[in-house]
SESEGU-617789 format. One record per residue (C-alpha): residue number from 1; chain; x, y, z. Coordinates in Angstrom, 3 decimals, always signed. Example, Ala and Ser with C-alpha at 12.3 -4.5 7.8 and 13.67 -1.06 7.14 Angstrom:
residues 2
NODE  num  chaine         u         v         w
NODE    1       A   +12.300    -4.500    +7.800
NODE    2       A   +13.670    -1.060    +7.140
This chain:
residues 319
NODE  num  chaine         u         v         w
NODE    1       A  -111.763   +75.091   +54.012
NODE    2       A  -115.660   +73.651   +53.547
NODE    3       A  -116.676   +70.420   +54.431
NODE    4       A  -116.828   +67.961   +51.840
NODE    5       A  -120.286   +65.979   +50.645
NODE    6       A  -119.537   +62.740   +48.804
NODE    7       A  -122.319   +62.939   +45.973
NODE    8       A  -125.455   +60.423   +46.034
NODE    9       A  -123.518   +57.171   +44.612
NODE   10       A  -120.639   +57.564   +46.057
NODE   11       A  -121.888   +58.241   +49.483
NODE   12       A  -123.925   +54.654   +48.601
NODE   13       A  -120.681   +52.743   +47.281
NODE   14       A  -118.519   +54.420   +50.851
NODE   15       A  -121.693   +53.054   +53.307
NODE   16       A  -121.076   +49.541   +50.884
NODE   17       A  -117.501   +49.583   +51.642
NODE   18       A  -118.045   +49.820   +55.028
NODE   19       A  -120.316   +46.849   +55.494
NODE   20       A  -118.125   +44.873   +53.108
NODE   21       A  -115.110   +45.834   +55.435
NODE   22       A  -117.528   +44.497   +58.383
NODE   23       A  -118.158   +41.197   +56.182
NODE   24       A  -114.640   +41.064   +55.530
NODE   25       A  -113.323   +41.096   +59.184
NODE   26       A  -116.242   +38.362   +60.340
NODE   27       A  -115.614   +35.817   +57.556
NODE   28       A  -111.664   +36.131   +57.933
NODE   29       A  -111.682   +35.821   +61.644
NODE   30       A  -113.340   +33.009   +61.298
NODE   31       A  -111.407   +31.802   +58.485
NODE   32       A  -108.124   +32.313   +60.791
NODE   33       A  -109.743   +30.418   +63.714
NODE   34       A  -109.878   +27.328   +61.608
NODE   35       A  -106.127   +27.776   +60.291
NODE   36       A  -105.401   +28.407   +63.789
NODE   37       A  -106.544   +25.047   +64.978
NODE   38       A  -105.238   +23.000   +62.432
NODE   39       A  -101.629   +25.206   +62.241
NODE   40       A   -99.690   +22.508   +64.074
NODE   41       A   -95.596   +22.804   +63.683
NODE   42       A   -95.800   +23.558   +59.714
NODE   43       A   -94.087   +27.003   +59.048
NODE   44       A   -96.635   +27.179   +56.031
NODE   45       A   -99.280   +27.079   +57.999
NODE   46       A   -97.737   +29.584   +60.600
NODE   47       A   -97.294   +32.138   +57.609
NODE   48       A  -100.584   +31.107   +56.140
NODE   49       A  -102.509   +32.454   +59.759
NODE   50       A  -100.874   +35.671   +60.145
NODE   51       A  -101.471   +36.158   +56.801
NODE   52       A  -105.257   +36.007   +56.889
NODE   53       A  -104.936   +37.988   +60.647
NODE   54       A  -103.025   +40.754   +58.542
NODE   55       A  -105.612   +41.142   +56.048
NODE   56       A  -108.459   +41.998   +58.596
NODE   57       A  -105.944   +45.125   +59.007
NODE   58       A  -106.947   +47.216   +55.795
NODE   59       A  -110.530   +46.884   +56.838
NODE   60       A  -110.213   +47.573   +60.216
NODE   61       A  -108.136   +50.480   +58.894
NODE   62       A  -110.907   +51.620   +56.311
NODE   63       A  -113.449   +51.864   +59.104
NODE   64       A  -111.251   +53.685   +61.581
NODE   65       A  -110.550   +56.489   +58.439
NODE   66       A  -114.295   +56.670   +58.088
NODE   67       A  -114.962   +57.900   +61.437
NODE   68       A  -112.724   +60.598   +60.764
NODE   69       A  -112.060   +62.034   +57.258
NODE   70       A  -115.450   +63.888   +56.998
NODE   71       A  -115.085   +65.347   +60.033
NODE   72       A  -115.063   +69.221   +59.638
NODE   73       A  -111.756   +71.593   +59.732
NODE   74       A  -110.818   +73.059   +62.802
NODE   75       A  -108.261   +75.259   +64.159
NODE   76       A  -105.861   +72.649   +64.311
NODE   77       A  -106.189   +70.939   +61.581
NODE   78       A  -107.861   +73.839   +58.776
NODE   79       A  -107.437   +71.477   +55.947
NODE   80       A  -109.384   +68.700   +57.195
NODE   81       A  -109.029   +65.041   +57.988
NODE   82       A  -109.458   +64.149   +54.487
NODE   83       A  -105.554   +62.342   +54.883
NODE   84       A  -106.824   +60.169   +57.917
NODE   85       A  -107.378   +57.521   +54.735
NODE   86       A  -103.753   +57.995   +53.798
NODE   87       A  -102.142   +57.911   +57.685
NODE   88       A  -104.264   +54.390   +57.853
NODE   89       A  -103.095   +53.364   +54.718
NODE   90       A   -99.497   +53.850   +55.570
NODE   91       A   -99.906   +52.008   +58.367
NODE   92       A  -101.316   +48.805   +56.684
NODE   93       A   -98.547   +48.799   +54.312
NODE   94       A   -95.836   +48.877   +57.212
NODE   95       A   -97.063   +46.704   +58.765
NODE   96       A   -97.429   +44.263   +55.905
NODE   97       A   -93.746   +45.060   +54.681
NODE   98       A   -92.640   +44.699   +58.677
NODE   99       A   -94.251   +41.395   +59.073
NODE  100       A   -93.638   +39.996   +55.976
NODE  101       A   -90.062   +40.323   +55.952
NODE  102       A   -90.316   +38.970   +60.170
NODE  103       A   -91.874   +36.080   +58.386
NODE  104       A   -89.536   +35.361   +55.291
NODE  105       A   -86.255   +35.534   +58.051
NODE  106       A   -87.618   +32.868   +59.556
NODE  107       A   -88.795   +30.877   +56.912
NODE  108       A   -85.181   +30.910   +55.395
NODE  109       A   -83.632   +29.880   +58.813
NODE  110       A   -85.756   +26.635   +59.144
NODE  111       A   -84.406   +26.320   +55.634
NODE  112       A   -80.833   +26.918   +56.886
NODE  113       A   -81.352   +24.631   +59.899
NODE  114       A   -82.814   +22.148   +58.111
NODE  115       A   -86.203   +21.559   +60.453
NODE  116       A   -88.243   +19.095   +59.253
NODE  117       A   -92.218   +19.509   +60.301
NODE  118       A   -93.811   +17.355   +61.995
NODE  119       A   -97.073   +16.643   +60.588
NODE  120       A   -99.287   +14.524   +62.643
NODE  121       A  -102.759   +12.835   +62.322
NODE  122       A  -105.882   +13.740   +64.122
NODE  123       A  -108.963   +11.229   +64.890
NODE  124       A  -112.173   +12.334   +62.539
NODE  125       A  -115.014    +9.982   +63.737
NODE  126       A  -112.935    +7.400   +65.396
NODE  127       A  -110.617    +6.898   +62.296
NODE  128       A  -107.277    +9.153   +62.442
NODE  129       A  -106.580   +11.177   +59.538
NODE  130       A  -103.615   +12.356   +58.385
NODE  131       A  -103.467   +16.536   +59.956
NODE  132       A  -102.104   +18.107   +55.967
NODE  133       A  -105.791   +16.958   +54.770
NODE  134       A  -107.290   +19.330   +57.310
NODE  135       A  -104.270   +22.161   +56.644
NODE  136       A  -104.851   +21.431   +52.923
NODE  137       A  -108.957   +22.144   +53.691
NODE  138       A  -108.576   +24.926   +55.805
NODE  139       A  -105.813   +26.925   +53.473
NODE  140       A  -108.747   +26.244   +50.823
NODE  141       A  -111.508   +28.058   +52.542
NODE  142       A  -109.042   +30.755   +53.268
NODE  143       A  -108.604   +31.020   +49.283
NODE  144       A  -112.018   +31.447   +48.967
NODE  145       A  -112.460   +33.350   +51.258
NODE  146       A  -110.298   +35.880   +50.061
NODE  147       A  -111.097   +35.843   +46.641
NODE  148       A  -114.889   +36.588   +47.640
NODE  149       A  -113.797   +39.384   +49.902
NODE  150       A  -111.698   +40.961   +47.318
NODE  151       A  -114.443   +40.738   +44.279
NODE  152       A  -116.923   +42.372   +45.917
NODE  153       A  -114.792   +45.436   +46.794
NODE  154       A  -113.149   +46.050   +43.333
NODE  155       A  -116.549   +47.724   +41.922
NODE  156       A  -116.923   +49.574   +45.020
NODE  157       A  -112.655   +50.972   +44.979
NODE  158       A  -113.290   +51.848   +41.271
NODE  159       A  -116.410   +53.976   +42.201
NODE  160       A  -114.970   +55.727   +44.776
NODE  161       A  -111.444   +55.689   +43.135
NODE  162       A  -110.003   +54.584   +46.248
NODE  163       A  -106.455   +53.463   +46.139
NODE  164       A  -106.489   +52.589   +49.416
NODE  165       A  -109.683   +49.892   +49.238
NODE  166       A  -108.309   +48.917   +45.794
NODE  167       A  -105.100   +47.673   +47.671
NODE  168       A  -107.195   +45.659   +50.230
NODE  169       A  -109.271   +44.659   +47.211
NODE  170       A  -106.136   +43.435   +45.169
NODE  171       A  -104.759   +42.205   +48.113
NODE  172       A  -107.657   +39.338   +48.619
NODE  173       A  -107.847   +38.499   +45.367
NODE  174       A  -103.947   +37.365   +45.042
NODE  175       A  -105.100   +34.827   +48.035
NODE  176       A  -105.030   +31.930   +45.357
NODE  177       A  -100.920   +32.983   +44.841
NODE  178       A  -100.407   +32.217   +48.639
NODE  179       A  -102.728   +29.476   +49.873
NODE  180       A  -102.098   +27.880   +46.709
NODE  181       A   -98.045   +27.596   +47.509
NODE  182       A   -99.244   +26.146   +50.974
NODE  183       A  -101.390   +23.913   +49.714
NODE  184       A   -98.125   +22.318   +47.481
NODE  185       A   -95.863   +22.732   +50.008
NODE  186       A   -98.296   +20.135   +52.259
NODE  187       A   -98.655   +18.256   +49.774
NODE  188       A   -94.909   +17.892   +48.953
NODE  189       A   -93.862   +17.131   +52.620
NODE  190       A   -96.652   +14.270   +52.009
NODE  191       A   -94.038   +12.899   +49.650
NODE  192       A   -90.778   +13.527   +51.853
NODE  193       A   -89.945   +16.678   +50.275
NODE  194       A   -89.441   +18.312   +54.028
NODE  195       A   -88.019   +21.587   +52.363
NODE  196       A   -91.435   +22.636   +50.875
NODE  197       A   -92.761   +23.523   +54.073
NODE  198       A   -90.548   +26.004   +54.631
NODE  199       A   -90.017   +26.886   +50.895
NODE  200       A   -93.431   +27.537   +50.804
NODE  201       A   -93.874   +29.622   +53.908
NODE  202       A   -91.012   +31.528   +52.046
NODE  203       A   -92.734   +32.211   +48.818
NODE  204       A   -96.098   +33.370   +51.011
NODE  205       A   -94.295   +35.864   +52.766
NODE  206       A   -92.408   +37.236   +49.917
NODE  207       A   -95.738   +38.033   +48.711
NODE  208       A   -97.136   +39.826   +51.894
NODE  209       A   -93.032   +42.220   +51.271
NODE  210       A   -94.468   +42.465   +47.774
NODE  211       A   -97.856   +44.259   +48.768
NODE  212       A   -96.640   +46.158   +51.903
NODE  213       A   -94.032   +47.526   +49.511
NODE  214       A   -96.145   +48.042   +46.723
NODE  215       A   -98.594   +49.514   +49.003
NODE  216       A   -96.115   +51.838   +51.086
NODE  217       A   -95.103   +53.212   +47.739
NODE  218       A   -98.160   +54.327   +46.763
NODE  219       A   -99.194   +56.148   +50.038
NODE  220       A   -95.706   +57.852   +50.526
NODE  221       A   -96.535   +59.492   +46.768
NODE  222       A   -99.964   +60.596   +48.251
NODE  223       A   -98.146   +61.955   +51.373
NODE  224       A   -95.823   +63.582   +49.467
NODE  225       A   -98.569   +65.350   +47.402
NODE  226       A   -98.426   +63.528   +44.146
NODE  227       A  -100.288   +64.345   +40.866
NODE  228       A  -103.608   +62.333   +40.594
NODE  229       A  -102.602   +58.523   +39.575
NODE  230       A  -105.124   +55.943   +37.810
NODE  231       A  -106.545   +52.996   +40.289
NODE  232       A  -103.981   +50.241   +40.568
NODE  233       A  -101.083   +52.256   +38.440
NODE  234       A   -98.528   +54.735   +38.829
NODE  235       A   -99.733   +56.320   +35.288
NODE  236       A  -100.734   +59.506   +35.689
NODE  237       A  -104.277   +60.474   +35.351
NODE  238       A  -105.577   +63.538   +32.499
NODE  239       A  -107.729   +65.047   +35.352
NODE  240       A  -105.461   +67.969   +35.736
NODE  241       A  -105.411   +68.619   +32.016
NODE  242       A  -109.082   +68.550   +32.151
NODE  243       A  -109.336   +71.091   +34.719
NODE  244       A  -107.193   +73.035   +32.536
NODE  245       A  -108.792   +72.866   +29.788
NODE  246       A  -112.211   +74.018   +31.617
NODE  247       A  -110.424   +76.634   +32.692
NODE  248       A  -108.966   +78.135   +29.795
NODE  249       A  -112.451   +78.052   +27.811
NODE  250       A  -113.736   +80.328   +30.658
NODE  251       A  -114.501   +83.726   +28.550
NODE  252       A  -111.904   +85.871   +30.615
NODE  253       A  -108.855   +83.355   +31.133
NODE  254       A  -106.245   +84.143   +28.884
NODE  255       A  -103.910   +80.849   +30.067
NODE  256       A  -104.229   +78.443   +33.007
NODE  257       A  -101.933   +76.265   +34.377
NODE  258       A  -103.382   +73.696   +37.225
NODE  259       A  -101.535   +71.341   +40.097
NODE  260       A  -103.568   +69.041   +41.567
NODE  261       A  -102.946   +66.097   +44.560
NODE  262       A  -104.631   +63.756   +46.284
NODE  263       A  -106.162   +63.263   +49.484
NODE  264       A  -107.311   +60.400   +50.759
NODE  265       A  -110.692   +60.509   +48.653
NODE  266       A  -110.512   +63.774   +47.716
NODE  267       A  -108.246   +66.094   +45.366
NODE  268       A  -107.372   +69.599   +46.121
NODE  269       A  -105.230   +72.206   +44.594
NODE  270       A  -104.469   +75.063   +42.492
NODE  271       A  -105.274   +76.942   +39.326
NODE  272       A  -103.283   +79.823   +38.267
NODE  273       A  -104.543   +82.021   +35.983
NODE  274       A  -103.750   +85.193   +33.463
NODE  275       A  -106.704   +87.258   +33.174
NODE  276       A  -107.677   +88.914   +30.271
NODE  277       A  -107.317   +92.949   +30.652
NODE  278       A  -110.112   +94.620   +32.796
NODE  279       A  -111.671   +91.519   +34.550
NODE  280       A  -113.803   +91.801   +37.755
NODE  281       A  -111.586   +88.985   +39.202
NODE  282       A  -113.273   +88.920   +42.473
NODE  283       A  -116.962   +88.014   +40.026
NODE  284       A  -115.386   +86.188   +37.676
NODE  285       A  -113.725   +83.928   +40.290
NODE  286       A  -116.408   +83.820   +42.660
NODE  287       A  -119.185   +83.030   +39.294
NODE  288       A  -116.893   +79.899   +37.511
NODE  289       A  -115.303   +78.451   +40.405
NODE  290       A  -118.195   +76.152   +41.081
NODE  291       A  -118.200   +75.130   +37.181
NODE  292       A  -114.769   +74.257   +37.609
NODE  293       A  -114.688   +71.995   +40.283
NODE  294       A  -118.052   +70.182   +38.308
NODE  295       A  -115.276   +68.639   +36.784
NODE  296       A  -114.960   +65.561   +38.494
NODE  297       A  -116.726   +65.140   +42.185
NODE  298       A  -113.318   +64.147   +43.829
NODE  299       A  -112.407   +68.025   +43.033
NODE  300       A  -113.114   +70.082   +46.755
NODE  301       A  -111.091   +72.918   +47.289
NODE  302       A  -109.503   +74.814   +44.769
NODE  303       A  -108.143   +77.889   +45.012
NODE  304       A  -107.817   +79.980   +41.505
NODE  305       A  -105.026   +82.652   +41.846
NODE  306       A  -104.615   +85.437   +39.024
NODE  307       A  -101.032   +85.452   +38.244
NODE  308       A   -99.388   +88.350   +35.185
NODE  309       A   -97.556   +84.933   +33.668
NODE  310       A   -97.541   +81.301   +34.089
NODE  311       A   -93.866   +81.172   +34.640
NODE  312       A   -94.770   +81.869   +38.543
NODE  313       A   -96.410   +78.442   +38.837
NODE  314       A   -94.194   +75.970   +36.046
NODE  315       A   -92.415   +74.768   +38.985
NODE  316       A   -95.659   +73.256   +40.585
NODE  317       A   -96.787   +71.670   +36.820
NODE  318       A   -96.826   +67.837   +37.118
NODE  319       A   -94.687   +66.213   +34.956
């Protein structure tokens, strides 16, 4: 198997998603310092921090994969590293879907135990104020923060139609559903309601299950070879149909049938065709096989096998 060369603007948009993963790791470390400090004994707050520690894991992820999926084949591994994305992807969403559920446990047993939080006051120029007003501030700039860090990667997942950055991107931007439940849940304990801090620590962590899961899903189909899916959906995508179709207006194909899968950033796979009678196979193959993969730039190795009928490769057709 070659080596694959991301083409001019997607090369551009992979160096922009690394420095946005960079940006992204700075600006929520130091986003998670300040929820650190003001965390005190609310469970909201608790949740809140490893929340915005666990999504510095996707980009730390993304930059590992870098180092790695371009590297060339080698004897041990002859197709590549291309599924170093995938392996770090899978280990984001675990470890989402681990903590999350860690985090919900607990959440429900305050609940259970009834444990009221005690929220304190802190002295801000020689006047105390009351410690939610920081949580309420800090749970704020962690919204913001992770809104910012997931709008600038969306254009940069949809160029490189990564799944993986797309998750990380989608997984910022849903920082208003989580912050914003801590931010009520302080402010309901302000009014007595001593349940809310928990309740709300609850909701946040049901929400990290919901993207690990949602997230471990996704790789596991990659994994497992699945058919080319569209950017933020399980719908399949026409790509292998338009392979096909490039195929079969090639002047000596007489039917094609294609299987395609993913991975990591690229798609390999297979085209199986029925030759017309008295081909040079070995010219014609070697002559459209570039004009195939043209296609789309995600296309890297494909491997075109003459076949006497189609029925030989139905069983590989996605459905």
């Amino acid at each position: 198997m070659s080596s694959f060369t991301f083409p001019a603007e997607q090369h551009q948009a992979r160096e922009q998603a690394r420095r946005y993963a960079w940006r992204s790791i700075v600006l929520i470390g130091a986003t998670g310092v300040v929820l650190y400090l003001v965390t005190g004994q609310s469970q909201t707050m608790k949740t809140a921090w490893v929340t915005d520690v666990l999504s510095m894991v996707p980009s730390v992820a993304l930059l590992v994969a870098a180092r790695y999926e371009l590297k060339p084949p080698t004897r041990h591994y002859p197709f590549g590293h291309f599924r170093a994305m995938s392996i770090c992807f899978l280990l984001t969403a675990t470890i989402l879907l681990c903590m999350g559920v860690w985090l919900f446990m607990e959440a429900l047993l305050k609940l259970i135990h009834a444990e009221r939080p005690a929220i304190g006051a802190i002295v801000l120029f020689g006047r105390p104020v009351w410690l939610g007003w920081a949580m309420i501030g800090a749970l704020a700039l962690s919204l913001f923060v992770g809104m910012y860090c997931g709008r600038i990667k969306q254009p940069v997942a949809k160029t490189l139609q990564s799944k993986a950055l797309e998750a990380d991107s989608a997984t910022h931007r849903n920082e208003w559903l989580s912050e914003g439940a801590g931010i009520l849940g302080i402010l309901l304990v302000a009014f007595g309601w001593w349940w809310a801090d928990a309740a709300a620590a609850a909701l946040i962590s049901l929400e990290i299950v919901h993207e690990g899961t949602q997230n471990l899903r996704q790789v596991i189909g990659d994994l497992m070879d699945e058919a080319p899916s569209k950017l933020g959906s399980r719908e399949l995508e026409d790509l292998p149909k338009r392979v096909e179709d490039a195929v079969r207006r090639l002047p000596w194909v007489q039917a094609a049938r294609v299987r395609l899968r993913e991975q990591g950033h690229v798609i390999s796979g297979d085209v199986f065709v029925v030759p017309r009678p008295g081909t040079d196979l070995v010219g014609a193959i070697a002559a459209d096989l570039g004009g195939v993969r043209s296609v789309d730039w995600r296309l890297h190795e494909l491997t075109m096998t003459p076949v006497a009928s189609l029925e030989a490769a139905e069983t590989g057709r996605p459905r």
